[in-house]
Biopython code that builds the backbone (N, CA, C, O; Angstrom):
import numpy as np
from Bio.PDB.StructureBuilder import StructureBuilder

atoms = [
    (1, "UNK", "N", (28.288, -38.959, 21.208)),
    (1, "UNK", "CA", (29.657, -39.402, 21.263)),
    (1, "UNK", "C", (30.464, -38.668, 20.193)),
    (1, "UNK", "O", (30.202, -38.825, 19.000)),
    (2, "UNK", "N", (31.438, -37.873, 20.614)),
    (2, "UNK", "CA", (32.261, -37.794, 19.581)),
    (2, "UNK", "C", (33.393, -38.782, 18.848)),
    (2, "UNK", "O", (34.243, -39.501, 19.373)),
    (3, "UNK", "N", (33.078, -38.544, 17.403)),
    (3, "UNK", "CA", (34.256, -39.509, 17.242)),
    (3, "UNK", "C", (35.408, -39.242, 16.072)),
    (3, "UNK", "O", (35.296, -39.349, 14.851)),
    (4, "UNK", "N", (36.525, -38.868, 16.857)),
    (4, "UNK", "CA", (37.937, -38.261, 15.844)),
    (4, "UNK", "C", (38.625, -39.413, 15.137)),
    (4, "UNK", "O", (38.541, -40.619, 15.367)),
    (5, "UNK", "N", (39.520, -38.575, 13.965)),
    (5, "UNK", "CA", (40.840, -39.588, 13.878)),
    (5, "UNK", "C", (41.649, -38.642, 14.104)),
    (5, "UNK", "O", (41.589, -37.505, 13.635)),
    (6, "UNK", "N", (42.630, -39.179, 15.009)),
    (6, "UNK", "CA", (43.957, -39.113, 16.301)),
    (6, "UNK", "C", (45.046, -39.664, 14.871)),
    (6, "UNK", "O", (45.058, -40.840, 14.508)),
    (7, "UNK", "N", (45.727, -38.790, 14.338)),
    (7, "UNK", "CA", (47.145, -39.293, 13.797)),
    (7, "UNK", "C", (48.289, -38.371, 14.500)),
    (7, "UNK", "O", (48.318, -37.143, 14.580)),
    (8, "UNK", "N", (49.036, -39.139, 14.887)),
    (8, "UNK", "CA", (50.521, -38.261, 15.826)),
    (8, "UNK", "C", (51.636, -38.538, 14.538)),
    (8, "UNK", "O", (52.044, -39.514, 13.908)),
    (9, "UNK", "N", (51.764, -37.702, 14.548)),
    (9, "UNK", "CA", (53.155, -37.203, 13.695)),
    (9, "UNK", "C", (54.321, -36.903, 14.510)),
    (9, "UNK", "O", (54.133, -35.994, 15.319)),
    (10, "UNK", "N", (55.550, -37.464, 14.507)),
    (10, "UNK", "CA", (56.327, -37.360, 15.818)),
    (10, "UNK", "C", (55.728, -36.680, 16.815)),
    (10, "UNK", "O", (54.968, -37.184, 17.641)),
    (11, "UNK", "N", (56.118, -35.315, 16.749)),
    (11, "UNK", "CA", (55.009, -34.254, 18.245)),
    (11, "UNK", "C", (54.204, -33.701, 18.097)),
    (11, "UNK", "O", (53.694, -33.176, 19.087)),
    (12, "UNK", "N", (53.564, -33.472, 16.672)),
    (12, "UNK", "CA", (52.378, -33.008, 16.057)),
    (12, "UNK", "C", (51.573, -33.888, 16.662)),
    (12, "UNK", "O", (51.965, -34.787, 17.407)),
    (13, "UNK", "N", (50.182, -33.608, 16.298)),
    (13, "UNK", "CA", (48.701, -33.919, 16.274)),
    (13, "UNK", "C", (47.754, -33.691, 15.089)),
    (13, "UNK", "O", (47.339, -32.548, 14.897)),
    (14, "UNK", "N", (47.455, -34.495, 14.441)),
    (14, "UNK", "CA", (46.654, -34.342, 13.704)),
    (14, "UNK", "C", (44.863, -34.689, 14.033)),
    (14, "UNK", "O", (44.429, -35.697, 14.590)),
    (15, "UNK", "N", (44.331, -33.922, 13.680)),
    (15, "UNK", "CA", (42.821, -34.513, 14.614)),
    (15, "UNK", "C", (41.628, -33.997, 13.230)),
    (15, "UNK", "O", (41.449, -32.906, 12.689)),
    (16, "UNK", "N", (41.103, -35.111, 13.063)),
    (16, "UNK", "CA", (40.203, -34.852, 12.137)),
    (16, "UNK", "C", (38.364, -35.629, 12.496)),
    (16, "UNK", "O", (38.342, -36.859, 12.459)),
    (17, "UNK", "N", (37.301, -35.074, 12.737)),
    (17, "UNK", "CA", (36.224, -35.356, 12.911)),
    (17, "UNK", "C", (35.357, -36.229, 12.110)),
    (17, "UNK", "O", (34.535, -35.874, 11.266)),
    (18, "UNK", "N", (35.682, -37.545, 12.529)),
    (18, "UNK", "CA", (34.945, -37.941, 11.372)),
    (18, "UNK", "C", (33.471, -37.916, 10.612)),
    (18, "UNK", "O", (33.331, -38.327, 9.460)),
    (19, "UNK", "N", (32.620, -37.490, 11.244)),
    (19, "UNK", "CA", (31.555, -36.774, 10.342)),
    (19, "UNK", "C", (30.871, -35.395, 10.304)),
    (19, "UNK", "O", (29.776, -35.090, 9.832)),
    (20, "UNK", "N", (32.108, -34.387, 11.132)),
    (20, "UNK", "CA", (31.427, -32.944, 10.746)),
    (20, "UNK", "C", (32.760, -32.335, 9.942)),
    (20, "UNK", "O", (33.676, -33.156, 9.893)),
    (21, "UNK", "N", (32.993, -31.288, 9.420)),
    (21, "UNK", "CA", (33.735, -30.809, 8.743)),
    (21, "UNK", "C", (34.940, -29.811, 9.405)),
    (21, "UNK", "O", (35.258, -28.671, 9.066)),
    (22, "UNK", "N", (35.592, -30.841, 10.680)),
    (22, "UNK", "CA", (36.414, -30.060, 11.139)),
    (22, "UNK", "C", (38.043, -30.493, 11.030)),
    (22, "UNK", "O", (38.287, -31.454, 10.301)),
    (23, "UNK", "N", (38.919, -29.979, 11.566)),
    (23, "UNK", "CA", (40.196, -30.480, 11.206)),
    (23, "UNK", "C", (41.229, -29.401, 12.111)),
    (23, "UNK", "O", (41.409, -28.192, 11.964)),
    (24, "UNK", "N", (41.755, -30.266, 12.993)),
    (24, "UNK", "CA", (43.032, -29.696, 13.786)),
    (24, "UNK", "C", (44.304, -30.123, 13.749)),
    (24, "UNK", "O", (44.784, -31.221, 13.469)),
    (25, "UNK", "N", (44.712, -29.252, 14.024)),
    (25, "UNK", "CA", (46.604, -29.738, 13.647)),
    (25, "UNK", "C", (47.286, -29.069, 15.020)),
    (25, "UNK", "O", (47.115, -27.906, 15.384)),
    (26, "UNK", "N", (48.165, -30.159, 15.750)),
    (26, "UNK", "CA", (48.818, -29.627, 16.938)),
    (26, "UNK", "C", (49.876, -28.157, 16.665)),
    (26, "UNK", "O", (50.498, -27.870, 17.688)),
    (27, "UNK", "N", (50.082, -27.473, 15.790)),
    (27, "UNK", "CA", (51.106, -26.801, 15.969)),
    (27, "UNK", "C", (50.481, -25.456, 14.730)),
    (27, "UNK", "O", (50.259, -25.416, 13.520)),
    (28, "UNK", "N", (50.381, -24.396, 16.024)),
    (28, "UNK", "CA", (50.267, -23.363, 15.344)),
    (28, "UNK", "C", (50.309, -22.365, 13.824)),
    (28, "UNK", "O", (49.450, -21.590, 13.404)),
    (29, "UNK", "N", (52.128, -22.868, 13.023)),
    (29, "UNK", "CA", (52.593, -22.616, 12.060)),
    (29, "UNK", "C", (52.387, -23.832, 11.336)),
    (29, "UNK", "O", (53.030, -23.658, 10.301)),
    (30, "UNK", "N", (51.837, -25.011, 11.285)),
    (30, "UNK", "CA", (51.983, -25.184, 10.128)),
    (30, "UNK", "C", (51.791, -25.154, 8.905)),
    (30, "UNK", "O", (52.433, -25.727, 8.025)),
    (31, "UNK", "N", (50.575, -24.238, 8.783)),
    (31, "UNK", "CA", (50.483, -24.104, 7.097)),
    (31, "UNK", "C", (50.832, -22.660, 7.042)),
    (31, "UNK", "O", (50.299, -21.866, 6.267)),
    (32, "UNK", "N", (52.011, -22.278, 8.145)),
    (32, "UNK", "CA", (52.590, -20.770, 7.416)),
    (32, "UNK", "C", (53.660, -20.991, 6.605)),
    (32, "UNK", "O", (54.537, -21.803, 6.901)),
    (33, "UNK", "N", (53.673, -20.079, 5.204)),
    (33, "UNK", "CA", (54.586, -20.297, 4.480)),
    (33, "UNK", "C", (54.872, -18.848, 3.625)),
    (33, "UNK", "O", (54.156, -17.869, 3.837)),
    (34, "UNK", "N", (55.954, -18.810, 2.669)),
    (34, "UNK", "CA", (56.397, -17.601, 1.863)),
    (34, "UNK", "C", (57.529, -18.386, 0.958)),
    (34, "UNK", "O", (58.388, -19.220, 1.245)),
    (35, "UNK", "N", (57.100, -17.673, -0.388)),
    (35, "UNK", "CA", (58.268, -17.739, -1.400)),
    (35, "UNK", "C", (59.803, -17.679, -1.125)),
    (35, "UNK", "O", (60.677, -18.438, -1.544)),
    (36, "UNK", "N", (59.916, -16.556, -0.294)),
    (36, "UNK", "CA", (60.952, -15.720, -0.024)),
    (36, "UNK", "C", (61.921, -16.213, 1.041)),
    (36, "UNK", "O", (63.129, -15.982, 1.012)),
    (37, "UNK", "N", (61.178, -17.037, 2.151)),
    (37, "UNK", "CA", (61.667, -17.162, 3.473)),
    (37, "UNK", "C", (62.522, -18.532, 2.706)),
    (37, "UNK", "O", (62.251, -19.284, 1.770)),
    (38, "UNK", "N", (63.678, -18.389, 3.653)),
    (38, "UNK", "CA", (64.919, -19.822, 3.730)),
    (38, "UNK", "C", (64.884, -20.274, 4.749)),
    (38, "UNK", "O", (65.060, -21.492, 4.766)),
    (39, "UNK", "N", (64.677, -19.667, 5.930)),
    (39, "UNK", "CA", (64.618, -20.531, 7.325)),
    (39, "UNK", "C", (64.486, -21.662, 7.389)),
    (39, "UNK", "O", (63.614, -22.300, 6.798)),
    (40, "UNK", "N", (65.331, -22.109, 8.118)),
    (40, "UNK", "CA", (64.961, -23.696, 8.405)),
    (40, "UNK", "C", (64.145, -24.219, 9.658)),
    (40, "UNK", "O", (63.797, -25.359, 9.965)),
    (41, "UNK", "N", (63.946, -22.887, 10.329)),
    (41, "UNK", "CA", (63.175, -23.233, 11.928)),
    (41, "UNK", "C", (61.396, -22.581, 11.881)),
    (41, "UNK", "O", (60.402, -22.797, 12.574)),
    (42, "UNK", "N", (61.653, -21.805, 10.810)),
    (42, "UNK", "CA", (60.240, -21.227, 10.311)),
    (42, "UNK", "C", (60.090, -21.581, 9.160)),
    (42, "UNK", "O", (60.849, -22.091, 8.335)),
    (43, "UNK", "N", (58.285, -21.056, 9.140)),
    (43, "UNK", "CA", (57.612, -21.017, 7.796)),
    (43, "UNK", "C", (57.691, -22.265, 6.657)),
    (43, "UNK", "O", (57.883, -22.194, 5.444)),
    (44, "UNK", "N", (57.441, -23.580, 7.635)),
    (44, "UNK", "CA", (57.460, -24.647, 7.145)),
    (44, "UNK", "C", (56.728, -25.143, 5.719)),
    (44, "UNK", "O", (57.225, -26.151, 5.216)),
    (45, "UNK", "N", (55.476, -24.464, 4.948)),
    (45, "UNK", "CA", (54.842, -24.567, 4.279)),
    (45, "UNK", "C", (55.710, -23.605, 3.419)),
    (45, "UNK", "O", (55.694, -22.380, 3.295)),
    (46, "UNK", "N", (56.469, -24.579, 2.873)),
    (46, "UNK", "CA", (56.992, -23.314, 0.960)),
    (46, "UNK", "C", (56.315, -24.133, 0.054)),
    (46, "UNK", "O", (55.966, -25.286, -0.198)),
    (47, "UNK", "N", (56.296, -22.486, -0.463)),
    (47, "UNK", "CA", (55.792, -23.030, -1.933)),
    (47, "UNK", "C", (56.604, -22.225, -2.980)),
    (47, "UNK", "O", (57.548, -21.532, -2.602)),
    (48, "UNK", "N", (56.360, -22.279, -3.898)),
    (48, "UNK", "CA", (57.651, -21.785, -4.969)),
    (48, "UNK", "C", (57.021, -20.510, -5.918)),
    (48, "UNK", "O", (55.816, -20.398, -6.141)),
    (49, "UNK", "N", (57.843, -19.769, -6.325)),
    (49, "UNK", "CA", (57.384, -18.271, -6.935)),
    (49, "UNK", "C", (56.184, -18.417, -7.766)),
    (49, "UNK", "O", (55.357, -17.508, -7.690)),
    (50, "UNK", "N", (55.968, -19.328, -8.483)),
    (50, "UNK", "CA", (54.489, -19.541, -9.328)),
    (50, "UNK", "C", (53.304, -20.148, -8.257)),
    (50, "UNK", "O", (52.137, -20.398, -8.559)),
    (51, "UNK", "N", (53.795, -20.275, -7.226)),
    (51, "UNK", "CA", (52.570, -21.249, -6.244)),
    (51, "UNK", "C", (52.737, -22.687, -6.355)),
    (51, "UNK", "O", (51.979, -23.426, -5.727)),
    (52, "UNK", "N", (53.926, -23.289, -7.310)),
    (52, "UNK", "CA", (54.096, -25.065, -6.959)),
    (52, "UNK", "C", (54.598, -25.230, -5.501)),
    (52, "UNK", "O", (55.465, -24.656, -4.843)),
    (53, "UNK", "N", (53.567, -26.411, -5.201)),
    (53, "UNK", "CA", (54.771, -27.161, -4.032)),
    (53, "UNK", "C", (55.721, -27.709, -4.252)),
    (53, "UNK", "O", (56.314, -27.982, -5.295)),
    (54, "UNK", "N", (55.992, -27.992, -2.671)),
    (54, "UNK", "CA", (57.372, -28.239, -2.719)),
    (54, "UNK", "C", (57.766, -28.795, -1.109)),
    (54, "UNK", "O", (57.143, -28.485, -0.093)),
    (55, "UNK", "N", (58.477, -29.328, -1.150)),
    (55, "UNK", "CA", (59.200, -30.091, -0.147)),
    (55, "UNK", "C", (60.110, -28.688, 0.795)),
    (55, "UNK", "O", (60.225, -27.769, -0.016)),
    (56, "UNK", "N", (60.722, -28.290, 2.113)),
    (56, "UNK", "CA", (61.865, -27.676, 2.605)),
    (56, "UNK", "C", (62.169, -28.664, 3.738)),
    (56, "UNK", "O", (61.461, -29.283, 4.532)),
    (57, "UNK", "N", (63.665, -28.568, 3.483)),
    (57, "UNK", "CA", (64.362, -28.814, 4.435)),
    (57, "UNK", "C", (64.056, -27.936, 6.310)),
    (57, "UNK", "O", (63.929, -26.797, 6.759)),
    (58, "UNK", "N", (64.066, -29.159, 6.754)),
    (58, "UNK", "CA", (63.280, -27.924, 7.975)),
    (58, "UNK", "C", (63.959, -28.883, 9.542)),
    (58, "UNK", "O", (64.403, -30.031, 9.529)),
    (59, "UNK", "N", (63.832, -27.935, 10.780)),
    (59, "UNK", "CA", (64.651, -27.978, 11.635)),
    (59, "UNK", "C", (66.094, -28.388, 11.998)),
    (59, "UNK", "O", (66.910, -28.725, 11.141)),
    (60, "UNK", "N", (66.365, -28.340, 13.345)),
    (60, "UNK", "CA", (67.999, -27.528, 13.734)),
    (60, "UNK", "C", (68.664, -28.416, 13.096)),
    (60, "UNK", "O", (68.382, -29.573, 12.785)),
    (61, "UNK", "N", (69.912, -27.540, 12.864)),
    (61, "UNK", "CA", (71.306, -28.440, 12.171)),
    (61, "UNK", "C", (71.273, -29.944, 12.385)),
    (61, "UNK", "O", (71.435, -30.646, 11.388)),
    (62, "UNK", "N", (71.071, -30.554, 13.630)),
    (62, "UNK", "CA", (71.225, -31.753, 13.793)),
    (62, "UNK", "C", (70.491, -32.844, 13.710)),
    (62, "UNK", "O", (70.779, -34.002, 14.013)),
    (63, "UNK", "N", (69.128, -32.212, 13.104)),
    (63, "UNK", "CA", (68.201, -33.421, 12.969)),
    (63, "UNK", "C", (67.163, -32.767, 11.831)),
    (63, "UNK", "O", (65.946, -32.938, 11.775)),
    (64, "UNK", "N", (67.915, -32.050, 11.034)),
    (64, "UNK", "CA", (66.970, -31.393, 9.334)),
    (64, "UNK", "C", (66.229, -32.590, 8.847)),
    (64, "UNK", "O", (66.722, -33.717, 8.876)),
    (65, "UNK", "N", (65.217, -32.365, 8.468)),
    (65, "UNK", "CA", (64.373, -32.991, 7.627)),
    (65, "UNK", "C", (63.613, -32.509, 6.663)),
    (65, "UNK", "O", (63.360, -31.328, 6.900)),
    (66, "UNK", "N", (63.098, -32.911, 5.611)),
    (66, "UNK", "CA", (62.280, -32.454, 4.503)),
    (66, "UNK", "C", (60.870, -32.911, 5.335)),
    (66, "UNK", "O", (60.609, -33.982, 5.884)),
    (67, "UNK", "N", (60.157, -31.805, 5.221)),
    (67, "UNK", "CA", (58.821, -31.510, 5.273)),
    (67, "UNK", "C", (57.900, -31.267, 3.969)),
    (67, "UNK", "O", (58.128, -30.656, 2.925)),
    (68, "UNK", "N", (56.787, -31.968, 4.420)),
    (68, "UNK", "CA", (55.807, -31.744, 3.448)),
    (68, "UNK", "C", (54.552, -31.244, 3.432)),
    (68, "UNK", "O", (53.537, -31.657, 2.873)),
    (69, "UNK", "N", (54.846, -29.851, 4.445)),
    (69, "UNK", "CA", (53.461, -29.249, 5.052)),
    (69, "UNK", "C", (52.965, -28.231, 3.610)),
    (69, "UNK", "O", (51.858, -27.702, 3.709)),
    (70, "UNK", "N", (53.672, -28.004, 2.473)),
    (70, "UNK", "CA", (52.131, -27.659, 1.430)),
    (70, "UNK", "C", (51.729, -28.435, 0.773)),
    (70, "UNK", "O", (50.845, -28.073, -0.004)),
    (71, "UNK", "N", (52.004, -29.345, 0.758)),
    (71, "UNK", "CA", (50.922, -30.594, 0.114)),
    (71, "UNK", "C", (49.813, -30.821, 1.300)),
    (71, "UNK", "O", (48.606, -30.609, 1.186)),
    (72, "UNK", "N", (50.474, -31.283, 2.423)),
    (72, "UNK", "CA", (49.228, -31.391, 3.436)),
    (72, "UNK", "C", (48.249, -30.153, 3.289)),
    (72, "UNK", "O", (47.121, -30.400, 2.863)),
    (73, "UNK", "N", (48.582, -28.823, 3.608)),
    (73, "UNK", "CA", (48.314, -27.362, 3.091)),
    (73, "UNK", "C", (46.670, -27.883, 2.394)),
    (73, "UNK", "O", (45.492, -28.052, 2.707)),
    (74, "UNK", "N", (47.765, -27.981, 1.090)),
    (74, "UNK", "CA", (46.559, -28.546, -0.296)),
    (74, "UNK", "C", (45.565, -29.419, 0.193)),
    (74, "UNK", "O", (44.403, -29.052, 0.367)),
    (75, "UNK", "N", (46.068, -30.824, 0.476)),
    (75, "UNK", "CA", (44.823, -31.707, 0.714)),
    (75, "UNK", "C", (43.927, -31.497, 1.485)),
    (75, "UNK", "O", (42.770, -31.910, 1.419)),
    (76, "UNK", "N", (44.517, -30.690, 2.440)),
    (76, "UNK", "CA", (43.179, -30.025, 3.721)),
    (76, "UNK", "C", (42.059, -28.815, 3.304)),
    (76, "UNK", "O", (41.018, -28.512, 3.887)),
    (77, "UNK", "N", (42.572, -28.325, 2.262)),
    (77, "UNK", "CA", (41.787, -27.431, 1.191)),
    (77, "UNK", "C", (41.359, -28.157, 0.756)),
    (77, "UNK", "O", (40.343, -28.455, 1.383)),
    (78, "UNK", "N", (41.622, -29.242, -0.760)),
    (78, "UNK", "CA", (41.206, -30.167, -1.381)),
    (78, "UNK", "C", (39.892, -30.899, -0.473)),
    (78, "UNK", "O", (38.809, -31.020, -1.047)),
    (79, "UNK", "N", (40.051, -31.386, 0.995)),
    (79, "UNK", "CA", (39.322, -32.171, 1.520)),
    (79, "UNK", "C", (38.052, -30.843, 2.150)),
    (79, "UNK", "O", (36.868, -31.044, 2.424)),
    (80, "UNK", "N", (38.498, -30.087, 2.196)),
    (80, "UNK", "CA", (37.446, -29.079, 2.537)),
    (80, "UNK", "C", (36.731, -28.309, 1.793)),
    (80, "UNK", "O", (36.009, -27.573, 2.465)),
    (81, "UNK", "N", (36.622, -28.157, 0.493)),
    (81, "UNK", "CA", (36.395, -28.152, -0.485)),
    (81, "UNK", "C", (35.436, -29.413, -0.927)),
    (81, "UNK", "O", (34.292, -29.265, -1.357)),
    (82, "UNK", "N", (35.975, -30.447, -0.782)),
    (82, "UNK", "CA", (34.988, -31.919, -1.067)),
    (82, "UNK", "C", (34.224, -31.775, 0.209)),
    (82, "UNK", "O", (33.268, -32.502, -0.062)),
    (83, "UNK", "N", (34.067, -31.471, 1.039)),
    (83, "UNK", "CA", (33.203, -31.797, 2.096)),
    (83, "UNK", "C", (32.119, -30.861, 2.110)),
    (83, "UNK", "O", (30.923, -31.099, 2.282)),
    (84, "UNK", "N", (32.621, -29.897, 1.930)),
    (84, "UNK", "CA", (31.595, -28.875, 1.790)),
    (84, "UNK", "C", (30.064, -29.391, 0.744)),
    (84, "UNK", "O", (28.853, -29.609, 0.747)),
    (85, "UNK", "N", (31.058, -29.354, 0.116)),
    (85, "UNK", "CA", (29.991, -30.153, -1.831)),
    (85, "UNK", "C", (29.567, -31.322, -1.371)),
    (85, "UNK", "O", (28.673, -31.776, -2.086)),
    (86, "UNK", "N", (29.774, -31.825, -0.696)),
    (86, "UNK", "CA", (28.870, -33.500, -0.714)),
    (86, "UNK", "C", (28.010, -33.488, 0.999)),
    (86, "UNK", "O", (27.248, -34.359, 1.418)),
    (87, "UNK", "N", (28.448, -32.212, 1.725)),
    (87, "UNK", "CA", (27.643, -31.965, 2.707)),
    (87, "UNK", "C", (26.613, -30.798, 2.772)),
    (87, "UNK", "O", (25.865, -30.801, 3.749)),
    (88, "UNK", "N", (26.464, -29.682, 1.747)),
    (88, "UNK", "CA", (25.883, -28.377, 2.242)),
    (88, "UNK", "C", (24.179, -29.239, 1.734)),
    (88, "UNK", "O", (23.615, -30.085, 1.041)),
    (89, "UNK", "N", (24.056, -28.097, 2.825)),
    (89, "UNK", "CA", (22.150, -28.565, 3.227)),
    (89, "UNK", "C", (21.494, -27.853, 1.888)),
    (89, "UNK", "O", (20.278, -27.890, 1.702)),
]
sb = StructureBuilder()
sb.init_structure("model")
sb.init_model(0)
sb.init_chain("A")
sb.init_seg("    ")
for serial, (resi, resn, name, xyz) in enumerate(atoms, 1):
    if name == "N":
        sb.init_residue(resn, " ", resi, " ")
    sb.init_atom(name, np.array(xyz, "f"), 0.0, 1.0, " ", f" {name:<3s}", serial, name[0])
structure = sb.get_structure()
């Protein structure tokens, strides 16, 4: 039997395995990011000229929101990183 955790984020997907070391996310870009980029329709994951996170303002004029895809970024490292260490044979 497989068995996931299913978190929906408005139209995202988040899908995480609960006992092998896998992890999916519905949407292609989200942990793309750059110092440099301002877009508000791309490159949702900023991070700031030294590598801090950080929050961007993100999609169209009429419904912008602050996103927090490099922290997620991080914790999915962070959690893959711990999994590794408390799972390698």
């Amino acid at each position: 039997m497989i068995q996931l955790k299913i978190i929906y984020i408005g139209a995202n997907v988040f899908i995480r395995h609960i006992s092998k070391g896998f992890i999916a996310v519905g949407d292609g870009g989200v942990f793309s990011g750059s110092t440099a980029q301002t877009s508000t329709t791309i490159w949702p994951a900023y991070i700031t000229a030294g590598g801090g996170l950080t929050t961007k303002s993100y999609g169209p004029s009429n419904n912008r929101q602050q996103v927090y895809n490099s922290y997620l970024y991080a914790n999915v490292i962070a959690w893959a990183i711990d999994y590794v260490e408390e799972n390698r044979p």
